[in-house]
N, C-alpha and C positions, 0 to 999 in steps of 0.2 A: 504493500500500500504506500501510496506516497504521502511522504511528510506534509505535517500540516503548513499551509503558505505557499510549499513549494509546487509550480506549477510544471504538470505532465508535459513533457516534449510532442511537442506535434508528430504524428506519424509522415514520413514522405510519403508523397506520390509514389509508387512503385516503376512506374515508368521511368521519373526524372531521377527517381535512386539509381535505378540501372546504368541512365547515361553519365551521372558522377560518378559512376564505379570506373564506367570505362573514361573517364578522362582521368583519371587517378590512377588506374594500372597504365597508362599511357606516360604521363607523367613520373610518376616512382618506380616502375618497374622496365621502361621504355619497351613496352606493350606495341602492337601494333593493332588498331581500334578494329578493323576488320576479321582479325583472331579471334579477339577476346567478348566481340559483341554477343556470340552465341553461347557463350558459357553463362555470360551471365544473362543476358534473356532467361534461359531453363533454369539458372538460379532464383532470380526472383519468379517465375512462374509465370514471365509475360506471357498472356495469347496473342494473335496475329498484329491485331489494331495496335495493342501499345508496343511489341517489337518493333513495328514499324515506324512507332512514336518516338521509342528510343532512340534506333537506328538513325532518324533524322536529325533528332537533337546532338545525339552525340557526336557524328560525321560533321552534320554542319557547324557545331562550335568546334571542333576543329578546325575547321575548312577554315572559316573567317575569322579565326581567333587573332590577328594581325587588325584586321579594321575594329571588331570589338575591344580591342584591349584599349584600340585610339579613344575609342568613345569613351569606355572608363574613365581610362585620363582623364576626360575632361568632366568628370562627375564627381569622381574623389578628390578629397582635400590634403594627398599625400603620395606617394610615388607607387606605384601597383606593385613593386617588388615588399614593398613593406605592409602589404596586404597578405594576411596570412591564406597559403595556397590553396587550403581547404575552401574557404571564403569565395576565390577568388575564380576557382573552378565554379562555384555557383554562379555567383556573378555572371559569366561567360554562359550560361546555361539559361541564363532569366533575360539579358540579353538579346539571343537567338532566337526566344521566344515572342521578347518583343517586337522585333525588328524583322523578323524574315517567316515566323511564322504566323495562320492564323489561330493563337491563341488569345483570348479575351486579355485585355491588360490586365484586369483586378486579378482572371489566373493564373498569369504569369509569374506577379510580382507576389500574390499568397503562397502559391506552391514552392516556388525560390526561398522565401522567407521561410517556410516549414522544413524544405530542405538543408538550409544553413542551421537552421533552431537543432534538427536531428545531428547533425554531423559536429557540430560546436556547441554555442550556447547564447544564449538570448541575447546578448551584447554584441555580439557580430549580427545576430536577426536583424535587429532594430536597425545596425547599418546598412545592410542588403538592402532593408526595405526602401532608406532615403536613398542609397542610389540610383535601386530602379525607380525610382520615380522623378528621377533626373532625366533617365534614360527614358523615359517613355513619352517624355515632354515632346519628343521631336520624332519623328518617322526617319527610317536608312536613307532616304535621298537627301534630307535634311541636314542628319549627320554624318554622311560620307561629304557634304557640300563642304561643310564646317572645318573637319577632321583631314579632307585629302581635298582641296579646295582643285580642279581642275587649274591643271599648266603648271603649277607645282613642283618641285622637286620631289616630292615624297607620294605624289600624285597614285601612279601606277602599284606603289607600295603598297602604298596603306589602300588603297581604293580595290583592288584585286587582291588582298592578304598575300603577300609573297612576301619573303624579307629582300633587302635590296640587292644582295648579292646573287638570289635566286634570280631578279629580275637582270640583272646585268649578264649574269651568264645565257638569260633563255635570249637576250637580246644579241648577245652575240650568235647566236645558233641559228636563229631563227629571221631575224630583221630588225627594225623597228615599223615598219609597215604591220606586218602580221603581229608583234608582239603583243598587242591588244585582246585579240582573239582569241590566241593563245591562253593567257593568263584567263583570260574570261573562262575559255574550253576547262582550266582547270578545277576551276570551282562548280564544275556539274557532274552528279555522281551519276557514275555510266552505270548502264541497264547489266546487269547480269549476262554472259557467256556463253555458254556451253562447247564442248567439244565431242565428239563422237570416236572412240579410239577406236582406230581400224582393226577392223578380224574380230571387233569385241562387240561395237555396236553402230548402227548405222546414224547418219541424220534425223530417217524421215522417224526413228523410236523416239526425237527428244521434241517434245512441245516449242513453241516459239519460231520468228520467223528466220531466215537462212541469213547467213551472215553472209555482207556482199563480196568476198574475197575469199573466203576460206571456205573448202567442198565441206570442210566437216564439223562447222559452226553453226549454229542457234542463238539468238538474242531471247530468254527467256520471259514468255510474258508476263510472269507475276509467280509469287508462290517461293516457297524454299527450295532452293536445289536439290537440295536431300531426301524431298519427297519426288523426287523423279526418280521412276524405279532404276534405271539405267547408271543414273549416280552413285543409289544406294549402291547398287554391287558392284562399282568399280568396273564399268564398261563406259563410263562417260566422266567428264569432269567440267568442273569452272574452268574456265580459260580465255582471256578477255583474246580477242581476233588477230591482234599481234603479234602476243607470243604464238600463236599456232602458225604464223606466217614464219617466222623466224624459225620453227623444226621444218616447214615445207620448204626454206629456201634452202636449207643444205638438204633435205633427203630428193627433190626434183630436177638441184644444178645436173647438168648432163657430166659423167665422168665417162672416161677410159678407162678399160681394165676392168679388172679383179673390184665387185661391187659387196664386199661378203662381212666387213670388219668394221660397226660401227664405235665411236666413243660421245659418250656425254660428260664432260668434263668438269660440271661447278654443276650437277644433277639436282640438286635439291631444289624445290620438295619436292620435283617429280611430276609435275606437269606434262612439261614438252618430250620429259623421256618417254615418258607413256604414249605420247603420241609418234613420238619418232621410231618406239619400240614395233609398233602395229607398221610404221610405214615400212621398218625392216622387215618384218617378216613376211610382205606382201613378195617381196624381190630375195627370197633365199638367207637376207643377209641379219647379222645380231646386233646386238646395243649391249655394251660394258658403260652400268653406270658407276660413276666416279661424284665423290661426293665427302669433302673434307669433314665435317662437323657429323660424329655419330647419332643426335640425335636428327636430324635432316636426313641422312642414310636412312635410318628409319622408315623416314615418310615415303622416301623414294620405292622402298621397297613395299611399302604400301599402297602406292600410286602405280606399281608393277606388277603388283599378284595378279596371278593367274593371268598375266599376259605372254604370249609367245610372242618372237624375238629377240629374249631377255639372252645375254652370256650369263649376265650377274649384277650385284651391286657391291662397290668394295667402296669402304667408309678409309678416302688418302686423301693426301696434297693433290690439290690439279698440277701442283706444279712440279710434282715428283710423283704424278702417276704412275702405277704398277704394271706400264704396258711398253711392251719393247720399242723402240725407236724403229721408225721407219716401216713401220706392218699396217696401219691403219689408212682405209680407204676413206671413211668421212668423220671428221670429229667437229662436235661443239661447242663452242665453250661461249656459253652465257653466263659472262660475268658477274662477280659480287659489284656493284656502283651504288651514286647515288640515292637513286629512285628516282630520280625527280621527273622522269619520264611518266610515272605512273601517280601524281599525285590527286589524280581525280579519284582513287580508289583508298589510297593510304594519304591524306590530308596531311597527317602528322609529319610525314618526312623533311615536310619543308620545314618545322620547326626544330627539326631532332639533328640536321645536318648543318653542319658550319664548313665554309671554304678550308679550313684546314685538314679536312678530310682527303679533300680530292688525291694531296701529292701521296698518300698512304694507300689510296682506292689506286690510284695511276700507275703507282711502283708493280702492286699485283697485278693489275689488267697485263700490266705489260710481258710478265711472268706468265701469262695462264696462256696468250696469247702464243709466246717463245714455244713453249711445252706443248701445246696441239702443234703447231708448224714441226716441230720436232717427231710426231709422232707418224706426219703422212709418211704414207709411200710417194716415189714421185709420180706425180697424176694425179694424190690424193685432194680432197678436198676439205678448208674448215671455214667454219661460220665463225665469226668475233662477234659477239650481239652485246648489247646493252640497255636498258632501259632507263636510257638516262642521253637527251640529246646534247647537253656541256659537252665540247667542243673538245677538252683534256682530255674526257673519255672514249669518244668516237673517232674521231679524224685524227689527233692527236698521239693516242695508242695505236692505232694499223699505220700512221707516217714511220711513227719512231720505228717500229719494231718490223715492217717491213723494208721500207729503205735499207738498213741494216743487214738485211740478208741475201745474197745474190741468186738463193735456191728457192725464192719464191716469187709471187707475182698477185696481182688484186688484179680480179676475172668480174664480170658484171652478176653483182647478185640478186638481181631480176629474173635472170633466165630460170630462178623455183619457182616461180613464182604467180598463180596461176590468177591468168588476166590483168595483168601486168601493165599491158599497155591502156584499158578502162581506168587506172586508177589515176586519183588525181598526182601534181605531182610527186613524184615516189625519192626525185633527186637527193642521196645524201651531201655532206660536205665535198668528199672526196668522188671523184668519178667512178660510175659502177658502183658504189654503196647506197644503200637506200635510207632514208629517214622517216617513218611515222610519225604520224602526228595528230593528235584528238580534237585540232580545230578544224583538219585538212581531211582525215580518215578515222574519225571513230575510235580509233584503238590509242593503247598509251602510245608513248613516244619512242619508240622504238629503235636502234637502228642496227644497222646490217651491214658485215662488209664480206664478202667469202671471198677467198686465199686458197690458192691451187699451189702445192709442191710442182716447182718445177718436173718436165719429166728428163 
């Protein structure tokens, strides 16, 4: 029983619980929001309406947490860092509510308040409360007007949540023309996937419509993945339309030779092996997946049961893979990078990475990259893939590390590529490399260089 005077804490919404959980495992445990959102969904016992409530809340106060934090600023009477983080996740959560959904104000700003009262204590309530009601005083065009005033220096920044270095690298990669678009494209969370792993399951078994590039894609039209029977058993998978172009452009470039000895190089979680494993065994040929981090082997090998064309899966260094030099006819190696290719689906990446990363991401790329070139036979072929279009990572890692060697050569990686010449433009930096892109084609930002051993 509670003491007398003292008053019961409000219960949270269960919904907007859930989405503080996952900005909290995001934050303290550097979670990625799209993992974690379905444990905790069936933790708190969400059904469909409020996971998707969650879902939205917690994706999209990531996504904008760059423009909301401006508006904060300008509501608290103290610097947001000295805002204790518990708090301050709420904040960003009441917010999102106000501004981009439709939620009633007085719900917004109650539920917020109940939520901070459950997770602290009535003295940070009381401040939540007068903040949002700062915040609510004005509408997003209003305070995007204010906060990223157009022509600006911080404009682009704060006005499309990116941090500045994020925006200077896409600007490099991309233009300033299209930089707009871009940034825009990021903040809209793409529809659901599907892929069909060959020999396991076809298209026309997965619900939704066909993906314009890929024979073995679906855009899902609503519903969890997991309740598609196909998923459940591990005949189909999520797979956003890029990566499944990136296992097509190395298993369809035309080779010479001996076609029998596939590798996946950085395999985890095992997506594209899965798909590249079905494309081997159409043509005779096997997949050795390779896959440094033992728990990620794991997945891999869970994203491969009971598929034919498997050699195996062996949990090494890509970059001291256990495969003899010079025997392998096509290898892949989709890099560990950024992300920032993919930030329509993991929002978080653009807060979680800093430019000092890249010369550490760069030094490996470059290494994973030596090590497949190392493995072809001459003839053979490898893909360098990244989901991530910064310029250090794409153009930058196949210059350095091809230039460098006189036994190879950058061949056009179009030629896997089915319908090729329909897509919009496909031009990467480098000539014959391709770049995806989510303002230009749907999919993340992908790109693509394939590299033939000399013969």
């Amino acid at each position: 029983m509670a003491e007398r005077g003292r008053r019961r804490p409000a219960a949270a919404d269960p919904s907007r619980r859930a989405a503080w959980e996952v900005l909290k495992a995001v934050r303290v445990d550097d979670a990625y929001a799209n993992l974690v959102l379905p444990a905790v969904v069936d933790h708190f016992g969400l059904d469909a309406r409020d996971a998707a409530f969650a879902t939205e809340l917690a994706s999209g106060t990531l996504r904008w947490r760059g423009l909301y934090d401006a508006v904060l600023a300008a509501c608290v009477d103290r610097p947001l860092s000295k805002v204790e983080a518990k708090v301050l996740d709420a904040l960003r959560l009441g917010t999102h509510q106000l501004l981009a959904m439709r939620v009633p104000t007085h719900a917004a700003i109650s539920t917020t308040v109940d939520l901070v009262r459950a997770v602290t204590h009535d003295g940070a309530a009381g401040f939540a409360n007068a903040v949002l009601r700062k915040v609510a005083a004005r509408d997003l065009e209003a305070w995007t007007a204010e906060v990223a005033p157009p022509g600006s220096r911080r404009h682009l920044e704060v006005a499309h949540s990116h941090p500045a270095w994020v925006v200077d690298e896409l600007r490099r990669a991309v233009g300033d023309d299209e930089l707009p678009a871009l940034l825009a494209a990021d903040n809209v969370a793409p529809r659901v996937t599907l892929v069909a792993r060959p020999g396991r399951a076809t298209r026309d078994e997965l619900p939704g419509e066909p993906t314009r590039f890929s024979p073995y894609g679906v855009v899902l039209e609503g519903g969890r993945p997991s309740q598609v029977p196909a998923v459940a058993e591990g005949r189909a998978g999520v797979q956003d339309e890029g990566s499944q172009l990136v296992a097509l452009a190395l298993a369809a470039a035309p080779l010479d030779g001996p076609d029998e000895r596939w590798v996946d190089l950085c395999a985890g979680p095992g997506g594209k092996a899965a798909l590249l494993a079905g494309l081997a065994d159409e043509r005779g040929a096997r997949l050795l997946a390779v896959e440094r981090a033992p728990h990620r082997a794991g997945l891999v090998r869970r994203a491969l049961a009971g598929a034919a064309g498997v050699a195996g899966v062996v949990a090494a260094d890509g970059t001291r893979a256990p495969v003899r030099p010079g025997t392998v006819d096509r290898v892949l190696a989709d890099v560990p990078c950024t992300g920032l290719g993919a930030l329509r689906r993991r929002p978080e990446s653009r807060w979680r990475r800093r430019p000092d990363d890249l010369l550490e991401l760069v030094l490996l790329q470059r290494a994973l990259l030596g090590s497949a070139l190392d493995l072809l036979r001459p003839g053979g072929l490898a893909v360098y893939a990244t989901c991530s279009p910064v310029l250090a990572e794409t153009s930058g890692v196949v210059e350095s590390v091809v230039s460098g060697r006189d036994d190879v050569e950058l061949v056009d990686a179009t030629a896997g590529l089915p319908g090729a010449d329909a897509w919009p433009d496909l031009a990467g930096p480098l000539p014959g490399t391709v770049q995806l892109w989510p303002h230009r084609h749907g999919t993340d930002a992908m790109f693509v260089a394939l590299v033939r051993r000399r013969p």
